[in-house]
C-alpha positions, 0 to 999 in steps of 0.5 A: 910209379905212384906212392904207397900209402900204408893205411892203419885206419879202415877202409872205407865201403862207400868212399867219400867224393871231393866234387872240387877235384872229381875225387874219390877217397877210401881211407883216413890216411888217403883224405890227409895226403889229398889235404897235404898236396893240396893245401892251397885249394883247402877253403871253408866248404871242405870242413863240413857235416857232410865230411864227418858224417863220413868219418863216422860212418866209415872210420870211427864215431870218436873221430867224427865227434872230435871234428863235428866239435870243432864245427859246433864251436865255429872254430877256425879251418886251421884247427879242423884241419889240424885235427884231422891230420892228426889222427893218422899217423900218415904226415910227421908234425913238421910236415903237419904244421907246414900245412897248417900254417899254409891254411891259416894264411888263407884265413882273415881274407876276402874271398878274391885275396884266399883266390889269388893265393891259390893261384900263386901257389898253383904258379909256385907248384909249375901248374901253370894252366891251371894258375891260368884259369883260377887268375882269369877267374878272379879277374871275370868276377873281381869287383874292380871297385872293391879292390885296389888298382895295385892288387888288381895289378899284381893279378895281371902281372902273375897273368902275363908271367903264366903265358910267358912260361908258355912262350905265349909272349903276344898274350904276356906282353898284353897282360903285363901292360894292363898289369903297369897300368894299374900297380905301376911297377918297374918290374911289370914295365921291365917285363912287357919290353922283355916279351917285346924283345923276345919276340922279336918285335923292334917296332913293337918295344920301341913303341912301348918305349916311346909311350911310357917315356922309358930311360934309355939305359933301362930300354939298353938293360932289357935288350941285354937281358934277353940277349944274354939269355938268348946266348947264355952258355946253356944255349952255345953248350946246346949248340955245340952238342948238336954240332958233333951229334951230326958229326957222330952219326954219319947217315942224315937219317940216324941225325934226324932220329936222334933229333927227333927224339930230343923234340919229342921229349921237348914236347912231352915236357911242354904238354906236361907243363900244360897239363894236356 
């Protein structure tokens, strides 16, 4: 079911359009719950004539005076947005200060650092392709000269980590490689020989061992990892379940059904994840 936004504010006749999302907004209270599920996405070109000329057409002249203020002063986003968020009473004050915090954290940095934020966030959030495109974006236009090999690095490694949670492990493995090259980080290493592993490829992680000279007890602890996962009590409990789901349905075919339908749901939940 969707949520029930309770607006106090007029409606708008004429909505105002987010080109970023292909988004149409009707009311005062509509704008403030868009701006506080998408915090993240929230850059400068948001605060803009354009958008308090709308308030005032469609919601109130003093609204549009107060924010058209703000950009006359040349004020920072935080405060625009602050602004705005207070003049419903759609979103409490903590949850107003969150978001506030969160567009202040975007301020005082280059445009591929306010990029990269974004993109974790989107991580963060499980919207996984869409973390995809906005890495592999900074990543096309990035000015490799003008950023440090760590940070172009860090990039990398989220990279690899979004194709791992889509069991890409092939892609993973090459991003998290690039991802050591340049930040040098245990932690990237440890994660390209964990997708080796995964994929099951011996010849593949003995290979990268070899070529990163990786102490034997740190190749023993990533073979661990992944066969403790791989063997986890979820994974036996799983297995056991199967076992007497066959024994409970004596006919092949009500099994299949039953098993079917835990596939499908396995897919639902990976399109889901994909956003397909």
């Amino acid at each position: 079911m969707g949520e029930l936004i309770l607006c106090k504010k007029p409606i708008a006749a004429v909505p105002y359009y987010i080109e970023d999302v292909s988004l149409n907004i009707y009311s005062l209270e509509e704008l403030c719950y868009y701006v506080a599920h998408n915090a993240y996405l929230i850059n400068t070109e948001f605060a803009c004539y354009e958008l308090c000329g709308w308030i005032g057409r469609e919601i109130g002249k003093e609204e549009e005076k107060a924010l058209t203020t703000i950009l006359d002063e040349e004020k920072p986003l935080h405060v625009f947005i602050e602004t705005l968020l207070n003049m419903c009473d759609y979103l409490p004050g903590d949850e107003i200060r969150n978001v506030v915090e969160i567009i202040s954290s975007f301020e005082n940095k280059s445009p591929i650092e306010c990029s990269k934020i974004r993109a974790d966030r989107l991580l963060d959030k499980g919207n996984i392709v869409d973390a995809v495109y906005e890495y592999e974006n900074i990543l096309d236009r990035a000015d490799k000269k003008e950023i440090s090999k760590e940070f172009l690095g860090d990039i990398w490694h989220n990279l690899a980590v979004c194709y791992s949670r889509l069991f890409f492990f092939n892609e993973a493995s090459v991003c998290f490689e690039y991802a050591y090259q340049l930040n040098r980080k245990k932690i990237s290493l440890e994660a390209m020989l964990c997708t080796y592993r995964c994929m099951r490829d011996d010849d593949g992680f003995n290979m990268q061992v070899a070529k990163y000279f990786v102490p034997e007890d740190l190749a023993a602890k990533i073979k661990k990892i992944v066969t403790d996962t791989s063997t986890s009590a979820d994974v036996k409990n799983f297995s056991t379940r199967l076992d007497k789901m066959r024994d409970d349905f004596y006919e092949e075919k009500s099994y299949k059904n039953q098993l079917g339908a835990i596939i499908n749901r396995w897919k639902q939940e990976y399109n889901q994840l994909c956003n397909i």
